[in-house]
C-alpha positions in Angstrom: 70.6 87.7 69.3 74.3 88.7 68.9 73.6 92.1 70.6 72.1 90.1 73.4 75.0 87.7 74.3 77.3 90.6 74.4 75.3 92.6 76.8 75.1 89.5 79.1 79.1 89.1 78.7 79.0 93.0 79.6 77.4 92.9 82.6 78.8 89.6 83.7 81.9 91.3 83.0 81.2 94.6 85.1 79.8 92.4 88.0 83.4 90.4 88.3 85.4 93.5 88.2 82.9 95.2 91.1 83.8 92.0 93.0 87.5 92.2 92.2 87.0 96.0 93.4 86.1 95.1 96.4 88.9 92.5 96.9 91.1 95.4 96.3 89.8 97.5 98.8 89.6 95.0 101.5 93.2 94.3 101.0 94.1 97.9 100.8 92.5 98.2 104.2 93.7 95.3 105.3 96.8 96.1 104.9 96.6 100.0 106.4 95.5 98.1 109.7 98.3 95.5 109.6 100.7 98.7 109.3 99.3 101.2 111.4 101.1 102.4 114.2 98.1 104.5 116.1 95.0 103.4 117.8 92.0 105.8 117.4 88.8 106.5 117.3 86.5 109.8 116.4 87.8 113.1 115.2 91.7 113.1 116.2 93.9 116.5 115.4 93.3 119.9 115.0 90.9 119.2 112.3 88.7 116.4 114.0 89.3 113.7 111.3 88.9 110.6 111.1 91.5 108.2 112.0 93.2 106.1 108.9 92.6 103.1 110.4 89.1 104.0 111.8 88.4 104.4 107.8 89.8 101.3 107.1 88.0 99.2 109.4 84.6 100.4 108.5 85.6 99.3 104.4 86.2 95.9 106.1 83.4 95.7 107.9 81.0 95.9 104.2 83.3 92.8 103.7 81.4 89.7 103.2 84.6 87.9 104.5 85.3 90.9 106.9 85.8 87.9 109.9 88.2 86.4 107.6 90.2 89.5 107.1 90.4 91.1 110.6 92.0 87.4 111.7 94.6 88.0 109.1 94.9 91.4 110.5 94.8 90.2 114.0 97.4 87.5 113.0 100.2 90.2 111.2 99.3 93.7 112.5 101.3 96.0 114.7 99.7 96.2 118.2 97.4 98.9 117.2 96.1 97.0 114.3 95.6 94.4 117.1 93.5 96.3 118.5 91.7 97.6 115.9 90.9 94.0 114.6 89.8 93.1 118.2 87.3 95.4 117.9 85.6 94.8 114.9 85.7 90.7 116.1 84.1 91.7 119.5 81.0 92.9 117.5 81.0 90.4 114.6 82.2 87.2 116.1 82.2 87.0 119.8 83.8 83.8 119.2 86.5 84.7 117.1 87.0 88.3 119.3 88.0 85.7 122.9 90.3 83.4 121.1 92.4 86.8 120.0 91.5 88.4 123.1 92.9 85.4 125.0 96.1 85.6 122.6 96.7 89.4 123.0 96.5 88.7 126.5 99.3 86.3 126.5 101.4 88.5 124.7 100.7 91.8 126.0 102.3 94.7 124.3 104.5 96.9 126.4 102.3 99.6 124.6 99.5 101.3 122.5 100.1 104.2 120.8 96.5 106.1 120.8 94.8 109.6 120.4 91.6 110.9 121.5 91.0 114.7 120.0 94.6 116.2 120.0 96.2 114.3 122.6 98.3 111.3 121.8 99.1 109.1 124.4 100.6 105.8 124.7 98.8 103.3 127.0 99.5 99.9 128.2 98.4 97.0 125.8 96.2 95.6 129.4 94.6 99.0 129.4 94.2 99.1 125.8 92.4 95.3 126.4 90.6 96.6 129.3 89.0 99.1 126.8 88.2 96.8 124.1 86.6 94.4 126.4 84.3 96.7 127.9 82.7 98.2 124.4 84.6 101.5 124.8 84.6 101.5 121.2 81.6 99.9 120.2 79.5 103.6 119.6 82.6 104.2 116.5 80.9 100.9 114.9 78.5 101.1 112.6 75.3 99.0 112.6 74.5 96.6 110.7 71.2 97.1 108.5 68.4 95.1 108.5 66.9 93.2 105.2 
């Protein structure tokens, strides 16, 4: 009976740290997006790898809060992370992805600073809109799977 009771405290144990894990990471990300200062998407560089904040947006996504977070991120992020945020909202929360759309708008960055392959560019926060608006980037996101 003893043995028992401390098996179930094990695994209830092991089931609050995997959810504290995942906390962790989701802020980790978080806070990669909130910092980055480049906008990209698919292989970028010599190498063809995979953008930082690419990577952290797709741990966000496996989020159950991930709405939650890419406000936050929408809310205290460099214009990149912006961005980045904006698209992740256009394909989770319609809703969610106008209101910031609307705000971005408003307050239009001067600039984006972006890559695609090895070229680095900087683009103009209406262009970088545009994109986002018109699913540009919607192919980089993964699906959801069904139950």
């Amino acid at each position: 009976m003893n043995f028992r009771k401390h098996v179930i405290v094990l695994i209830l144990l092991c089931l609050g740290l995997a959810h504290v894990g995942s906390a962790a990471v989701g802020n980790a990300a978080s806070l990669r997006l909130q910092e980055t200062k480049l906008f990209a998407f698919g292989g970028i560089g010599f190498a063809g790898t995979t953008s930082s904040g690419e990577l952290a947006l797709r741990e966000i996504l496996k989020s159950d809060s991930s709405s939650a977070i890419f406000m936050e991120v929408f809310e205290k992020s460099t214009p990149e992370g912006k961005c980045y945020a904006l698209v992740a909202l256009r394909e989770i929360s319609p809703d969610l992805f106008k209101k910031c759309s609307d705000i971005f708008r408003k307050n239009l960055p001067s600039q984006v600073h972006t890559m695609s392959g090895c070229l680095g560019e900087e683009i103009a926060g209406w262009r970088a809109l545009a994109e986002i608006e018109t699913g540009t980037y919607t192919k980089f996101i993964p699906k959801k799977k069904e139950a």
